[in-house]
N, C-alpha and C positions, 0 to 999 in steps of 0.2 A: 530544707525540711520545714514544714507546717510544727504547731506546738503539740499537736498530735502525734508527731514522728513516719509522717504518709509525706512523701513525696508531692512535691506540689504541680498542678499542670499549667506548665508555663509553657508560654505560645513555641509552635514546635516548628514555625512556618521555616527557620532558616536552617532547622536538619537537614542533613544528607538521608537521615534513615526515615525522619518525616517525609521527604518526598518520595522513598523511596517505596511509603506504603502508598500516597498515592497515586504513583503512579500505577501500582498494581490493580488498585481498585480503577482508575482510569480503563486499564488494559481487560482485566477481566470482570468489570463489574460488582455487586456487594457480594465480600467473604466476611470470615467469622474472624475471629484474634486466630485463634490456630491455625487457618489456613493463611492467613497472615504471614505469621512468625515462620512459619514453613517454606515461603513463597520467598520471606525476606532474608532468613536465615536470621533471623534477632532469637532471641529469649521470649518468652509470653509476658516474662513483667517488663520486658524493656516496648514489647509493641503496645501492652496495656495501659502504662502511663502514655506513650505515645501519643494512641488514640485520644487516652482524658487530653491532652492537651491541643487535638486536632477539634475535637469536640468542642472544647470549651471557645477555638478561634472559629468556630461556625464552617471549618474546610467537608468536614464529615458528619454523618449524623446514624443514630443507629434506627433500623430498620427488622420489622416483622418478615419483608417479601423472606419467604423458602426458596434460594437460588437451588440448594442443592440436597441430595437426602442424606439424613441425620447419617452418621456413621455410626456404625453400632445397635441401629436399628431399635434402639426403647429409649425414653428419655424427651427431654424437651430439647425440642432442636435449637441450636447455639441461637443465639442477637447477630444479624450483621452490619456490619458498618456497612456504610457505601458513600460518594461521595453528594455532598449537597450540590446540587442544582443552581448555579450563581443566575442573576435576570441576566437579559437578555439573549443572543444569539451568534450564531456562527456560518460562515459560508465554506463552502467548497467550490472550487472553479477546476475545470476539467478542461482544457485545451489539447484536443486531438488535430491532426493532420486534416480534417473535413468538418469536425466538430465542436463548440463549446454547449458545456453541461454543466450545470450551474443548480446546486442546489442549497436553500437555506436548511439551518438547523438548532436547534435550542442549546446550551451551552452544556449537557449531556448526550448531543451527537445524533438524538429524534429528528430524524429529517421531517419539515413543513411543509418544504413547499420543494418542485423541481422541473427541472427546464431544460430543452436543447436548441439549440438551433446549428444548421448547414452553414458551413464557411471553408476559404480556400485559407489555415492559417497561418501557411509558412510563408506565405507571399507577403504580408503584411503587418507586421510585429506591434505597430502602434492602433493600426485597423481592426485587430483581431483583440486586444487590450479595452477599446471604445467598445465593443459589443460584450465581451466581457463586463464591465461596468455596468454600462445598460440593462444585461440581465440580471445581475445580483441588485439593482435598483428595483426592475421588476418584479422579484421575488418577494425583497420589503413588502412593495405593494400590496403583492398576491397574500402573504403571511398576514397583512395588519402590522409591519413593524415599523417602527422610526428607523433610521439613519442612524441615529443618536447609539440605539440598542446593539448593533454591529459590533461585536468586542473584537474579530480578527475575520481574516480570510487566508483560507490552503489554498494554495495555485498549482495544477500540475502543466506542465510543459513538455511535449513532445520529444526532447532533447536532454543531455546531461547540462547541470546548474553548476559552474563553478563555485566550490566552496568559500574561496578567499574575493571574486569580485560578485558575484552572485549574478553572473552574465555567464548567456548561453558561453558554451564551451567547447562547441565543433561547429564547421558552416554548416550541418542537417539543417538551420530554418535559417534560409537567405536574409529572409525580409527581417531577423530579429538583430542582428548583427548590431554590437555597440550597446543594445537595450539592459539593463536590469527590469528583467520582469516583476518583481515583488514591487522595487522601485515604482514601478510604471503606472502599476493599479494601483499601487497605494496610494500615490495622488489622488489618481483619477476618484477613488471612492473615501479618500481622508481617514482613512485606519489601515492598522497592520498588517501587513502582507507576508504571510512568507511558503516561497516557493522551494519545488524539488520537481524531480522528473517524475514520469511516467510508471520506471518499473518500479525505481522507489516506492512510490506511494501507493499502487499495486500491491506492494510487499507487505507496506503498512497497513492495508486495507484486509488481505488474507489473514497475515497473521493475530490481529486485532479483533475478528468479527468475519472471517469465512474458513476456509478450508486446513488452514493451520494453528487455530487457537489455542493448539493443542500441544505446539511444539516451536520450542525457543530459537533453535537453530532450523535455517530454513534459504531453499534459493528460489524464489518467484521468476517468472522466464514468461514474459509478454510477446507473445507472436502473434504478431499481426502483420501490418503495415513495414512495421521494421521489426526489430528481433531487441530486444534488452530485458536484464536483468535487474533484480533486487535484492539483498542480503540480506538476512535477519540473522545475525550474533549472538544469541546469551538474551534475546529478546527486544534488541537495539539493533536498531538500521545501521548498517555497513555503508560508511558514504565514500571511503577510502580519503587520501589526503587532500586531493584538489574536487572530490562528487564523480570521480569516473570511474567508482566501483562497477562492478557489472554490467561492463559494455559489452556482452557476450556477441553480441551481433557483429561485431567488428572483428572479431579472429579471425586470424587468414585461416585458410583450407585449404588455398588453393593458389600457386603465386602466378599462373596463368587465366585466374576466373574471370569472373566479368568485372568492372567496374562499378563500384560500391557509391552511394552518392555522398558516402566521407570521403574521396578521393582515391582510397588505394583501392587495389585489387584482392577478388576473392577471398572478400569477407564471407562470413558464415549466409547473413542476412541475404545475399543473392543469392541463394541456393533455398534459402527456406521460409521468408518472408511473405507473406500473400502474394504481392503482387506477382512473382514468379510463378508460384502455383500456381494461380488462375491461366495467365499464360503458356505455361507447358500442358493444361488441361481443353484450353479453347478448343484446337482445333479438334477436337472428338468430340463434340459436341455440337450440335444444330440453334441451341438453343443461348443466350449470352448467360456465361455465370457469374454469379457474385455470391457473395461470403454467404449468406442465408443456402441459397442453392447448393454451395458447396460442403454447408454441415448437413444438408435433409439430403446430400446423396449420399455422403460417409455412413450417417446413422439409416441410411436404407440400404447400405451393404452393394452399394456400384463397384464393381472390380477395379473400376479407371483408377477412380477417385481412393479409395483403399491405399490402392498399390501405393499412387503418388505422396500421400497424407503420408503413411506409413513410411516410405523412405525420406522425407522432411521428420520425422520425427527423432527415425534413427542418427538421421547427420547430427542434429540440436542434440542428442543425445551422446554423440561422440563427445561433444564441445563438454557438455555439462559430467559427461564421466571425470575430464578432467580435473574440472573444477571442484569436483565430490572428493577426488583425491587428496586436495588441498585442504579441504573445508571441513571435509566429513558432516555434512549437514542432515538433519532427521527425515526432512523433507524436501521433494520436489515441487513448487505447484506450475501447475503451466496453465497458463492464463492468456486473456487475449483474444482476440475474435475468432482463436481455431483453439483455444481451449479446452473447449467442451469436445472436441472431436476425438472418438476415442482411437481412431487409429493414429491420431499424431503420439497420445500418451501411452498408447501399445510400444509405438515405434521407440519414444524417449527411453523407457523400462527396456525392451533389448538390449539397447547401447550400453545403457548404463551397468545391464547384467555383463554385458560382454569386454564391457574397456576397463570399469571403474575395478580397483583391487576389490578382490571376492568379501571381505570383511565391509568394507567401506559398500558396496552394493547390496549387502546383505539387510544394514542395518537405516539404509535410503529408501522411504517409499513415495512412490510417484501418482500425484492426484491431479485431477482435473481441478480449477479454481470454482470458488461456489458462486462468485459475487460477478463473475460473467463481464460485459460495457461495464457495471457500475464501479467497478473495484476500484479507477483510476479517482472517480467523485468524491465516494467512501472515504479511501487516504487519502485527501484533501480535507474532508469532515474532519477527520482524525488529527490528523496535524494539526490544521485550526483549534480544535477543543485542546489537546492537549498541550499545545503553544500558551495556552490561556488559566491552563489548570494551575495548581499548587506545586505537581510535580515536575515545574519548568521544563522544557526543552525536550521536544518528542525527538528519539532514535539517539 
């Protein structure tokens, strides 16, 4: 106590409940004390001092922006905190099956600068790591930044990350076999690295800044190329013990199916993943399709292409009724390069009406993702910024 009898604001940085406001502001941006204390479940005078004490170590600062309307409608609308803006910057590294995507960002998540370039990246784990580098180098460039400025980088990788050696974790990318990916770039670019999969970061990318910022519990579902999942908990990424949370793509269906290229048979993924589609769709067609083609015929109402989306939808939809049963999650998003196609998320909403228990599907809604390609880049941003923030350790 001060000789005034006011509480004094002593540095809050090694609270649990100090991080645990910023992480909120991390997550949703500037709020008020009250939506604070609501958010964290504290007291007003215990988030108030809080704040004096966030305040006073420079972590927060208070702010005029109007995120939201006054409640109550007369009055002067609350002060928000939000948090300060540390120099420097941040990268995202996106490694797709064809792709890296590489965008720099200010250490509040404002992308500057962004980049892609074509590659084959399963073939070459150290090959695919060097062009990696090179474009977050680029970036520097392209932004005006030093080297120096770089506080971290989010890595996403096409594959599950084992939690305890932080190595790929199934043979899905041949050429990575042995690597630590974080490892790998961080050499290569002399700062912090740190890596997760694909639907992970996905997960983190919707639920943070697209189609589910709205709700804590949540199962992101990437279909593309391959098929995998993301968990969001209580508003924390689900990584399970060893990172093999939500490998939805690998449930059997079928103990007679095809061959999955994780080894077993009649995984989900052969039945519903692109490459299948395009192929079961070829040959009624004159013309070659590919993923663009194949969402401007769904949203032009082609009966072919309907039907097929639509029964891909409902199988992923069997899987994830399951899964709903378990999990009870508020939301679906489905994401991924057939995402946006509404007969896949027609198809998914069947299943889910039809397998999942009637309470458990009632209280499930199934959305198409907002953030499209970029969602994998995004949670990358994301993790990097928040890796670096006040509220340690994202998910």
């Amino acid at each position: 106590m001060t000789e005034r009898g006011r509480p004094r604001a002593e540095s809050a940085r090694p609270s649990g409940n100090a991080r645990a406001l910023t992480g909120l502001l991390a997550a949703r941006g500037p709020m008020s004390r009250a939506d604070l204390a609501r958010a964290a479940g504290l007291s007003r005078s215990a988030v108030s001092n809080l704040v004096l004490a966030l305040l006073a170590d420079g972590a927060v600062v208070e702010t005029a922006q109007r995120g939201r309307p006054h409640k109550g409608g007369s009055g002067r609308p609350p002060v928000l905190v939000a948090l300060s803006v540390p120099d420097g910057c941040v990268a995202g590294v996106d490694v797709g099956h064809a792709h890296v995507r590489v965008a720099l960002a200010d250490r509040s998540g404002t992308v500057l600068v962004e980049e892609q370039a074509g590659t084959q990246a399963d073939l070459d784990g150290p090959q695919t790591l060097d062009l990696c580098a090179d474009m977050v180098r680029s970036a520097l460039r392209a932004a005006g930044r030093e080297r120096s400025e770089l506080a971290a980088v989010g890595l996403c990788v096409p594959a599950p990350v084992d939690r305890r050696s932080a190595r790929i974790s199934t043979g899905i990318l041949p050429g990575w076999r042995g690597l630590v990916p974080s490892e790998e770039l961080g050499r290569r670019l002399d700062v912090e690295v740190h890596a997760d999969n694909d639907a992970n970061l996905g997960a983190l990318a919707e639920s943070r800044h697209g189609a589910a910022r709205d709700r804590g519990d949540l199962v992101y579902v990437k279909l593309s190329t391959g098929v995998g999942a993301g968990i969001v908990l209580g508003g924390r990424l689900h990584r399970g013990a060893t990172g093999l949370a939500g490998e939805i793509g690998h449930v059997q269906v079928g103990e007679d199916g095809h061959v999955c290229r994780c080894g077993n048979r009649g995984c989900l993924e052969t039945l519903v993943a692109l490459p299948h589609l395009l192929a079961v769709l070829q040959p009624a067609y004159d013309e070659t399709l590919t993923t663009e083609r194949l969402r401007a015929l769904d949203e032009a109402g082609d009966p072919a292409v309907r039907r097929v989306l639509t029964d891909a939808g409902r199988t992923l939809g069997r899987a994830l009724a399951d899964l709903g049963n378990s999990l009870n999650p508020a939301t679906v998003v489905v994401g991924g390069a057939l995402g946006a196609c509404g007969s896949v998320v027609a198809g998914v909403r069947d299943a889910i009406d039809r397998y999942a228990q009637p309470a458990t599907a009632a209280a499930l809604e199934v959305r198409p993702g907002h953030l499209g390609d970029r969602a994998e880049v995004v949670g990358a941003l994301t993790l990097a910024v928040l890796r670096t923030a006040a509220a340690g350790p994202a998910g």
